[in-house]
N, CA, C and O atoms as CSV, one atom per row, in Angstrom:
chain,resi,resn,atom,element,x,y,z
A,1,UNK,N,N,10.844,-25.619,-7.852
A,1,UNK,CA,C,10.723,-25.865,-6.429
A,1,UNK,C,C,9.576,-26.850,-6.180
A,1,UNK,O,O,8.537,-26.588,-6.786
A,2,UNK,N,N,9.580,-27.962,-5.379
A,2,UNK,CA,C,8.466,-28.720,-4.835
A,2,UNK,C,C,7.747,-28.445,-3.952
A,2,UNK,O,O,8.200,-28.360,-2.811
A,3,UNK,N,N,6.719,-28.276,-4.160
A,3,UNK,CA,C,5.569,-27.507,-3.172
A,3,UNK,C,C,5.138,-28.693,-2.569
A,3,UNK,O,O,5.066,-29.805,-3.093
A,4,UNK,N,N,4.832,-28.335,-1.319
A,4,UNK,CA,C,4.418,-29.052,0.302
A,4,UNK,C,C,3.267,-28.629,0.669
A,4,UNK,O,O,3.138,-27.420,0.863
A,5,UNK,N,N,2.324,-29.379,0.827
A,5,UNK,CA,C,1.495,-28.893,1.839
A,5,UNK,C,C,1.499,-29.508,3.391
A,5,UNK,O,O,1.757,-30.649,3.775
A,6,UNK,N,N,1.076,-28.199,4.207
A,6,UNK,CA,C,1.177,-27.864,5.719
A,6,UNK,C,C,-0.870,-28.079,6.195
A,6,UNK,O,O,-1.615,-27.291,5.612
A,7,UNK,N,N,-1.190,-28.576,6.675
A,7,UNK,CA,C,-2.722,-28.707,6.536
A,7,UNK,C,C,-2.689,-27.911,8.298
A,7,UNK,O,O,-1.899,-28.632,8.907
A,8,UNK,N,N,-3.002,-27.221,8.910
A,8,UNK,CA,C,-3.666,-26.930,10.017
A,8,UNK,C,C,-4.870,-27.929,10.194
A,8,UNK,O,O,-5.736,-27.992,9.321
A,9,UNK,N,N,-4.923,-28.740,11.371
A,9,UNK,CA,C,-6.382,-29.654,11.528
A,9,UNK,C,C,-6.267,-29.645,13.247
A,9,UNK,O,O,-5.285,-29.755,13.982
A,10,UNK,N,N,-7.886,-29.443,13.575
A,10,UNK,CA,C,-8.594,-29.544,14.809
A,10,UNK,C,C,-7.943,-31.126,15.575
A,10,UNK,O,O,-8.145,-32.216,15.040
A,11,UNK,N,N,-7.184,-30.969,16.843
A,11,UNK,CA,C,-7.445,-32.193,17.762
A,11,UNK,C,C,-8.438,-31.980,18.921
A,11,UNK,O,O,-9.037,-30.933,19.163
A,12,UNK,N,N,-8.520,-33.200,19.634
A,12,UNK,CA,C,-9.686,-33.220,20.886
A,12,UNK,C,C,-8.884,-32.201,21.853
A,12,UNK,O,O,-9.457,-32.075,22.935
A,13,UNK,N,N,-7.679,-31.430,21.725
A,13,UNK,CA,C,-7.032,-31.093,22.807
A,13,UNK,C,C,-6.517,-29.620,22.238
A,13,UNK,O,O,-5.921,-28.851,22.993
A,14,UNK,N,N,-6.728,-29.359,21.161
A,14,UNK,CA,C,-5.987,-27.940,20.281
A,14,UNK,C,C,-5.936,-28.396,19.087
A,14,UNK,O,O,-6.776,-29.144,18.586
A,15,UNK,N,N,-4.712,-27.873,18.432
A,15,UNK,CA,C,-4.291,-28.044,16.990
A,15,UNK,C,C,-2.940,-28.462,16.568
A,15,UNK,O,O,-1.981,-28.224,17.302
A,16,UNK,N,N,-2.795,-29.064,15.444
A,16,UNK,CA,C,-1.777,-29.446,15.027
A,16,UNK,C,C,-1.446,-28.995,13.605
A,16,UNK,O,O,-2.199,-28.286,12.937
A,17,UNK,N,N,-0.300,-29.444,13.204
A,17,UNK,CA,C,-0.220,-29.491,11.293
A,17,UNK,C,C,0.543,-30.664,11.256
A,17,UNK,O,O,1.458,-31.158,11.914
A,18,UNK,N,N,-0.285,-31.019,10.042
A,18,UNK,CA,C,-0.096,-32.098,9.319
A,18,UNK,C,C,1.012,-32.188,8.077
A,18,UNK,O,O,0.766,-31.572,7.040
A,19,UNK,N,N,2.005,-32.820,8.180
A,19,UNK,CA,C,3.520,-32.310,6.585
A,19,UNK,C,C,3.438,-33.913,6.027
A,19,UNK,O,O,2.938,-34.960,6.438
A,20,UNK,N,N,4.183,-33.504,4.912
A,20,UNK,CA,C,5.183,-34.864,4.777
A,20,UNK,C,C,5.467,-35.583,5.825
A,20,UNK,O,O,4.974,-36.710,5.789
A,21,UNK,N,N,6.250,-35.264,6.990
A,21,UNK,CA,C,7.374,-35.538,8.002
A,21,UNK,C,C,6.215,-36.496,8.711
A,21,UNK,O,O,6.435,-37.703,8.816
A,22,UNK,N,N,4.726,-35.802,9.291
A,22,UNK,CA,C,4.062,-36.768,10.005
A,22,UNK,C,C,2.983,-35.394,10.532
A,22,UNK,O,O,2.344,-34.580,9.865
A,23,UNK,N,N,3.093,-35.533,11.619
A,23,UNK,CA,C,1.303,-34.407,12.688
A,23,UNK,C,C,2.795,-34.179,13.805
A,23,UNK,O,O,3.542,-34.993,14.349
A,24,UNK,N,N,2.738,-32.495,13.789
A,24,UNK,CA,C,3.563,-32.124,14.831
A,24,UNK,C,C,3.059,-32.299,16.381
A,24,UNK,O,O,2.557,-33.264,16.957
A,25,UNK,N,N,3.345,-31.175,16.758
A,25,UNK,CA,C,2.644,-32.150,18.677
A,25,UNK,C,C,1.692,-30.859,18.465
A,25,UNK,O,O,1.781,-29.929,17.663
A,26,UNK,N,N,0.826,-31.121,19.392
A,26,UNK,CA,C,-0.554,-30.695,19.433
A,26,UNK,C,C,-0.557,-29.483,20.301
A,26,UNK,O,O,-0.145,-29.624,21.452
A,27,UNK,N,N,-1.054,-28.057,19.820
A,27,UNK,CA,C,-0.800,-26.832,20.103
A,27,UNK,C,C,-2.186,-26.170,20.957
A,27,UNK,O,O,-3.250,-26.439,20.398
A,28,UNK,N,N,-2.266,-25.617,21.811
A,28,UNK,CA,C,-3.544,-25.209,22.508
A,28,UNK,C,C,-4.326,-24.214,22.060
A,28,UNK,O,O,-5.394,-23.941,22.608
A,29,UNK,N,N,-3.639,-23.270,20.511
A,29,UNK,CA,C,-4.437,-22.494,19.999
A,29,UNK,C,C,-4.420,-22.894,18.467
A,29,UNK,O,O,-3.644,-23.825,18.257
A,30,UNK,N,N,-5.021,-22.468,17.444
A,30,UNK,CA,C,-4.983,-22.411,16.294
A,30,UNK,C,C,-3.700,-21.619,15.935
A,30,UNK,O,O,-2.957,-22.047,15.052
A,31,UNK,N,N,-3.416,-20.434,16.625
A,31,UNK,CA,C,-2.325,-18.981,16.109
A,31,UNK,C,C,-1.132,-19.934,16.591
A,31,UNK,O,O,-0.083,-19.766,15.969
A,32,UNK,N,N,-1.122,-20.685,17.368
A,32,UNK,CA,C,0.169,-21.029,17.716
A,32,UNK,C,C,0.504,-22.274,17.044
A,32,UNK,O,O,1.665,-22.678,17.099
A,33,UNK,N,N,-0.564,-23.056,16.290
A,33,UNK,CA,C,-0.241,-23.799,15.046
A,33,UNK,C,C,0.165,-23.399,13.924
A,33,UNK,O,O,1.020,-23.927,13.214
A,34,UNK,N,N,-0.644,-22.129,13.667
A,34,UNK,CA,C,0.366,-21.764,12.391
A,34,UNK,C,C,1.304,-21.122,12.107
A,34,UNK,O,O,1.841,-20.825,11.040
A,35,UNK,N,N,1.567,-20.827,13.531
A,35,UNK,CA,C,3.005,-19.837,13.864
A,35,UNK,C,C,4.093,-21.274,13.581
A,35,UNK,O,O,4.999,-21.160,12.755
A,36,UNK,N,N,3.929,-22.339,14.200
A,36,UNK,CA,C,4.446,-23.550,14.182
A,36,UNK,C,C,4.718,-23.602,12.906
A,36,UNK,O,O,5.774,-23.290,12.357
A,37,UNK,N,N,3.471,-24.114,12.302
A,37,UNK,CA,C,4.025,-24.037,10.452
A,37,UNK,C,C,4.661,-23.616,9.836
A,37,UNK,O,O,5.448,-24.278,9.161
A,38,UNK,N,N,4.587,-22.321,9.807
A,38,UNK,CA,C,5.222,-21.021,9.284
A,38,UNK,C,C,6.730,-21.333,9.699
A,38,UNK,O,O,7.330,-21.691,8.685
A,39,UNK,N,N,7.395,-21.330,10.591
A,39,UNK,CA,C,8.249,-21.796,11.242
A,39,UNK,C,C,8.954,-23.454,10.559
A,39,UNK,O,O,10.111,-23.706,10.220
A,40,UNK,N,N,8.088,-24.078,10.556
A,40,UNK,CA,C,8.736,-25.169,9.808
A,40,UNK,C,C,8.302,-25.107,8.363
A,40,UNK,O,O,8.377,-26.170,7.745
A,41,UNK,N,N,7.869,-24.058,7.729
A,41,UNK,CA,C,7.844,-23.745,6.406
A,41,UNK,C,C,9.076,-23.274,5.940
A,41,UNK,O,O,9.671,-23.812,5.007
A,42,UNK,N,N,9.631,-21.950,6.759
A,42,UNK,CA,C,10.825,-21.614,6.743
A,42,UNK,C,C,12.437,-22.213,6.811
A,42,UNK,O,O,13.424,-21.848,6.171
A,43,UNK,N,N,12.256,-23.513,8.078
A,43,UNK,CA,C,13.022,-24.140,7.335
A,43,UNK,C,C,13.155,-25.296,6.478
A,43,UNK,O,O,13.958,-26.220,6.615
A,44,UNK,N,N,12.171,-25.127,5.468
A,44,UNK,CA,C,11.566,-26.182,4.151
A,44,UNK,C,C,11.947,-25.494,3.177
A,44,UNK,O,O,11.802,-26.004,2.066
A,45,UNK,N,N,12.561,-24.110,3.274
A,45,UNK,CA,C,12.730,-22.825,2.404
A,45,UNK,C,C,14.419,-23.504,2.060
A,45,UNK,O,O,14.754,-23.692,0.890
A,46,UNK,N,N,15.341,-23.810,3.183
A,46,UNK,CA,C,16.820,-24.161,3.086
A,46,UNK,C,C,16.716,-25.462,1.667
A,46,UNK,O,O,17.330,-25.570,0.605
A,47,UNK,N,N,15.866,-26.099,2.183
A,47,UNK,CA,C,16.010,-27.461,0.683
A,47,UNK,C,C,15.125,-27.341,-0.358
A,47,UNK,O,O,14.347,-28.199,-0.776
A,48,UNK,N,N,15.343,-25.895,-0.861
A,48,UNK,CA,C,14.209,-25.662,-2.088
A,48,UNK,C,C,13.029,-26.379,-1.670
A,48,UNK,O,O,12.863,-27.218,-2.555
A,49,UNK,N,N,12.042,-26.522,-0.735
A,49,UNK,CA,C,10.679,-26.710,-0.916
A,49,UNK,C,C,9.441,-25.154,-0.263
A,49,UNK,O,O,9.420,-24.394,0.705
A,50,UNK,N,N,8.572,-25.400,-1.551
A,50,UNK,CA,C,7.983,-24.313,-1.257
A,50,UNK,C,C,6.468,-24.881,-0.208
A,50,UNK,O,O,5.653,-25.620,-0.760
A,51,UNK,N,N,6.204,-24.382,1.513
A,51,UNK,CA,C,5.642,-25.031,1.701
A,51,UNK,C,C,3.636,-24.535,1.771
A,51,UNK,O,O,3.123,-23.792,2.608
A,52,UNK,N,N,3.173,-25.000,1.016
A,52,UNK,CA,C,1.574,-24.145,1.442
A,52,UNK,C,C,1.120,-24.677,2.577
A,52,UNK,O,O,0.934,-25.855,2.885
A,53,UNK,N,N,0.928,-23.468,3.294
A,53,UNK,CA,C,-0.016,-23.741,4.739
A,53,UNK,C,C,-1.592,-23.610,4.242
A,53,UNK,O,O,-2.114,-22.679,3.628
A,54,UNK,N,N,-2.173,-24.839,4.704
A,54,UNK,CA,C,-3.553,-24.946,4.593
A,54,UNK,C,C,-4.658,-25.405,5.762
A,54,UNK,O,O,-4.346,-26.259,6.592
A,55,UNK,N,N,-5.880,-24.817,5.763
A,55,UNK,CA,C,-7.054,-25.414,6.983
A,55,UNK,C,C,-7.932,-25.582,6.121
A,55,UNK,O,O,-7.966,-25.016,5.028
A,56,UNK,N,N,-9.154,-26.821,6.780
A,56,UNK,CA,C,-10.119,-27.230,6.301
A,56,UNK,C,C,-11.246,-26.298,6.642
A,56,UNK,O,O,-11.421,-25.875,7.784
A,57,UNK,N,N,-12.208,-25.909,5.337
A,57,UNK,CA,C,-13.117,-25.037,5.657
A,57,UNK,C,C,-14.157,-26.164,5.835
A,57,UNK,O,O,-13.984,-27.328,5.475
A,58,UNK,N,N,-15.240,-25.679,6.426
A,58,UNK,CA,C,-16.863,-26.240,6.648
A,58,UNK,C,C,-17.094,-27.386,5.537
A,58,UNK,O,O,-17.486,-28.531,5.761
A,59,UNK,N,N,-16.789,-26.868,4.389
A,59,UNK,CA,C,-17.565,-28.202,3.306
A,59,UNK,C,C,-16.317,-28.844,3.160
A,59,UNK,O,O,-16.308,-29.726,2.301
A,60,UNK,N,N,-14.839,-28.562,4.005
A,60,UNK,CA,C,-14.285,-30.063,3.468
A,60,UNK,C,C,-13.084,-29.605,2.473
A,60,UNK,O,O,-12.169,-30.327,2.077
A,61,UNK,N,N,-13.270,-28.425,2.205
A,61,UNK,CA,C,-12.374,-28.159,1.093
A,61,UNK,C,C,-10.981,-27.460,1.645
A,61,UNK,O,O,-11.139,-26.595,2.507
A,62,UNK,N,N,-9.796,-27.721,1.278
A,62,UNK,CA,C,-8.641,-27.295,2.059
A,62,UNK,C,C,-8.326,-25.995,1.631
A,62,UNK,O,O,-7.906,-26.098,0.479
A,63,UNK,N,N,-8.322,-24.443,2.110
A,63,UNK,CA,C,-7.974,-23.543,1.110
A,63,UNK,C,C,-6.458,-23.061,2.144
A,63,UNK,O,O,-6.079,-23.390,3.268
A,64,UNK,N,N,-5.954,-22.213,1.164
A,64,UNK,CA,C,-4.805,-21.444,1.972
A,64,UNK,C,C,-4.770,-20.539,3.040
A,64,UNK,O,O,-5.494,-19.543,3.006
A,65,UNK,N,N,-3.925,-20.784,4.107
A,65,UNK,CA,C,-4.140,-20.134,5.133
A,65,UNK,C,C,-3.607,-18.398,4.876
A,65,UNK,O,O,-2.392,-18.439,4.685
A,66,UNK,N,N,-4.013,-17.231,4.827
A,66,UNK,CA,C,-3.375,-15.764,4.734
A,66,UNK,C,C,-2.064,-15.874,5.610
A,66,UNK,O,O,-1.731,-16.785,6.367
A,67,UNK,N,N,-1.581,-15.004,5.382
A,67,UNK,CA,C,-0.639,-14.054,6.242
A,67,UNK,C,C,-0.797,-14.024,7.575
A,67,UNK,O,O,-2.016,-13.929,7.722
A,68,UNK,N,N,-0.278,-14.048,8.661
A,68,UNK,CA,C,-0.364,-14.215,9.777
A,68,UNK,C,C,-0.483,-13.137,10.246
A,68,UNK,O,O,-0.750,-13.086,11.447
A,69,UNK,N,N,-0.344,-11.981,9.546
A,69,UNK,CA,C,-0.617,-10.252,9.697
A,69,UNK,C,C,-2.177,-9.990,9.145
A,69,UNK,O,O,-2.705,-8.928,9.473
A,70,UNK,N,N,-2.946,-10.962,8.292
A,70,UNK,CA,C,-3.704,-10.818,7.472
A,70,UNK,C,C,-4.804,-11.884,8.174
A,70,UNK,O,O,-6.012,-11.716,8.005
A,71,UNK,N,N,-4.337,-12.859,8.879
A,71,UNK,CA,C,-5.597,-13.530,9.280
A,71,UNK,C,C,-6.476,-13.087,10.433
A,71,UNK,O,O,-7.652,-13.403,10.614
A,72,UNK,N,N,-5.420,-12.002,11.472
A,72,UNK,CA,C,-6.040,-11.504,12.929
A,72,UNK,C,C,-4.880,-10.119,13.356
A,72,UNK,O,O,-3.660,-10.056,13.205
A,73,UNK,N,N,-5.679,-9.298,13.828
A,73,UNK,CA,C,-5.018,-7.900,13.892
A,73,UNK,C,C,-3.873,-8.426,15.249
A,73,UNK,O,O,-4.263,-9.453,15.805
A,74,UNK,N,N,-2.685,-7.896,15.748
A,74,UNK,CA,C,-2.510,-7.995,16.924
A,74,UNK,C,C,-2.798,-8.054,18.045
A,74,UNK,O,O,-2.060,-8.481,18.934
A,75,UNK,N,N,-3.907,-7.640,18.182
A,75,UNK,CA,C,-4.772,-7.659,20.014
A,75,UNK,C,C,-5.477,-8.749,19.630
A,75,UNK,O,O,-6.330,-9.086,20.451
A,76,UNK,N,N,-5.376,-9.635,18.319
A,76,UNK,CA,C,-6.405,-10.761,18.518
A,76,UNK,C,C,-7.646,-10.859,18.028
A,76,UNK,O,O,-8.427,-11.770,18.299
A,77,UNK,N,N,-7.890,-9.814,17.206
A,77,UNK,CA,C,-9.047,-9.568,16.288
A,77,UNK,C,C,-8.889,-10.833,15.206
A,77,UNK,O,O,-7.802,-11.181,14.746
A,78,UNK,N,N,-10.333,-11.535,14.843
A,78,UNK,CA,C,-10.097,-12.345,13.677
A,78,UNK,C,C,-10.461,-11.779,12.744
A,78,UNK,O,O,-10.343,-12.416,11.698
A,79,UNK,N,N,-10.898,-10.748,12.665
A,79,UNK,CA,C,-11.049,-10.278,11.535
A,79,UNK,C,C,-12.378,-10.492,10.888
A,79,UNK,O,O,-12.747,-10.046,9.802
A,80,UNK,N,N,-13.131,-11.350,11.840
A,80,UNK,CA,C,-14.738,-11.438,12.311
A,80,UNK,C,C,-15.425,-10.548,12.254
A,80,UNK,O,O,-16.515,-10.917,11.817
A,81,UNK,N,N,-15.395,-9.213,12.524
A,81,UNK,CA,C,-15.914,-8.372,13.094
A,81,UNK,C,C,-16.872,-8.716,14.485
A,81,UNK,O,O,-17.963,-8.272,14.839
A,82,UNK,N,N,-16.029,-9.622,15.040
A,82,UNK,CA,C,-17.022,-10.341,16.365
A,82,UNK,C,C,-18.046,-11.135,16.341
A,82,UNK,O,O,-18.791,-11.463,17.263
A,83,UNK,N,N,-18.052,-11.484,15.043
A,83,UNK,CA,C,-19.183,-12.433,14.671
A,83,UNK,C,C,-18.475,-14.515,14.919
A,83,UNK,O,O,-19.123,-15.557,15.024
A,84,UNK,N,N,-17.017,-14.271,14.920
A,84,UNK,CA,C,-16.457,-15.373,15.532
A,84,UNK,C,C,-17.334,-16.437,16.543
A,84,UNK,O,O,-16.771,-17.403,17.058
């Protein structure tokens, strides 16, 4: 399978992800960018490509984004412990 990367990156206005294809349209939260991804990861799944969703941490380095169950509880917790 050919693996893809999905980059989550900051605009002046929200967020976007970055593919192969190009920078999708620009989302007003982070959760609703990578819900986006996830979403067009899935259908990247139909033509054998496997896609990694990724964000840029502080020094620059791209790591993998968790689980969308795993990055923030349902009411919206980041998992910060409020230190967000």
């Amino acid at each position: 399978m050919t693996r893809v990367y999905c980059d989550i990156v900051p605009q002046a206005n929200g967020w976007c992800f970055l593919c192969e294809e190009g920078q999708s349209a620009v989302y007003p939260t982070y959760r609703l960018a990578v819900e986006a991804a996830r979403q067009y990861s899935e259908s990247q799944s139909a033509v054998r490509k496997l896609t990694v969703i990724r964000q840029q941490d502080l020094r620059g380095r791209m790591l993998e984004v968790a689980g969308v169950t795993q990055a923030w509880a349902p009411e919206g917790d980041t998992g910060t412990g409020g230190r967000a």
